[in-house]
Every structure is written in C-alpha cells, then in structure tokens.
C-alpha positions in Angstrom: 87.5 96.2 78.6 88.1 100.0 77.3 87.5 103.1 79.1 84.5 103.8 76.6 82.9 100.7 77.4 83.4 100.8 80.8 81.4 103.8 80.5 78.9 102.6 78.1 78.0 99.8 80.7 77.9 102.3 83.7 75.7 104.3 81.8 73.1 101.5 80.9 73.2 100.1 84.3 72.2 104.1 85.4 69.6 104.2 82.8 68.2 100.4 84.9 68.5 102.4 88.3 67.1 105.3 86.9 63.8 103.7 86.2 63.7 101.5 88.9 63.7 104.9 91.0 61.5 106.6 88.9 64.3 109.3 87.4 64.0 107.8 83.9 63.4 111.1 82.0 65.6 113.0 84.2 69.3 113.3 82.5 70.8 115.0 85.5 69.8 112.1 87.5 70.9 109.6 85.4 74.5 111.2 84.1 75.2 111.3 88.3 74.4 107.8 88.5 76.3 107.1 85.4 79.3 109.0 87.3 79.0 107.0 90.3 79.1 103.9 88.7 81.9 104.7 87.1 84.2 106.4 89.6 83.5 103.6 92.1 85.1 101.0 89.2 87.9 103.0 88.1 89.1 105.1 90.3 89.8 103.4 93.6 87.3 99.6 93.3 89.4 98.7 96.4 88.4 101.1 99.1 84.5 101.6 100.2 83.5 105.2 100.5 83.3 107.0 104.0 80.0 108.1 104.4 79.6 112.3 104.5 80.0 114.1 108.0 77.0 116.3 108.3 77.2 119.9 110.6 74.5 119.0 113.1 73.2 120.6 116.6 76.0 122.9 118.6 78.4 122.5 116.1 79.3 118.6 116.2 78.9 116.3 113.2 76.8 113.4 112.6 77.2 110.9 109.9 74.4 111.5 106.9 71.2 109.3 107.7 69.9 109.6 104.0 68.8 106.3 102.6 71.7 105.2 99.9 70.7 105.4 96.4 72.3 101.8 95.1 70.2 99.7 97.5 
C-alpha cells in the first residue's frame, strides 16, 4: 500500500467514526480522526499509546478519565 492510500483509507474510516459519533459535518473533527488513524499505522503500529497525565488536586497527576474516542 502507498502513503496516499494509506491515508485515503484512514480518512474514510474517520468519515465512518465521524458519523457514528455524530461529527459528520464537522471537518475539524474528522481530519483529527483521520490523523489519528494514521499516525497510530505509520508511525510507531508496535507500541500502544500512554494515556495523558492530567495536573489534578495539590499538584499531583492523575491519568485522564475521558472516555476514548475509538471505542
């Protein structure tokens, strides 16, 4: 597979997630989870993501309870 399609497909499985989350007319929304799709396949497939350290009470972190968006 090319780059191009390789972002061709991430870009029409977006547009899928989009509407299943009800973002389908918003292009911000969609080129993000376009990007997402994308940088997960080709930059580094091999290694999951660490979820984001959030600031919380008296200065220690906590890990980011916000629902995922690929579920």
């Amino acid at each position: 597979m090319t780059d191009a399609e390789i972002r061709l497909r991430c870009l029409e499985l977006a547009m899928e997630q989009a509407k299943r989350e009800g973002l389908h007319s918003d292009r911000n929304a969609i080129a993000d989870i376009a990007t997402q799709f994308y940088n997960r396949i080709v930059i580094d497939p091999a290694t999951p993501p660490e979820p984001e350290k959030a600031q919380g009470k008296r200065g220690r972190t906590a890990a980011d309870k916000s629902p995922e968006i690929f579920k």
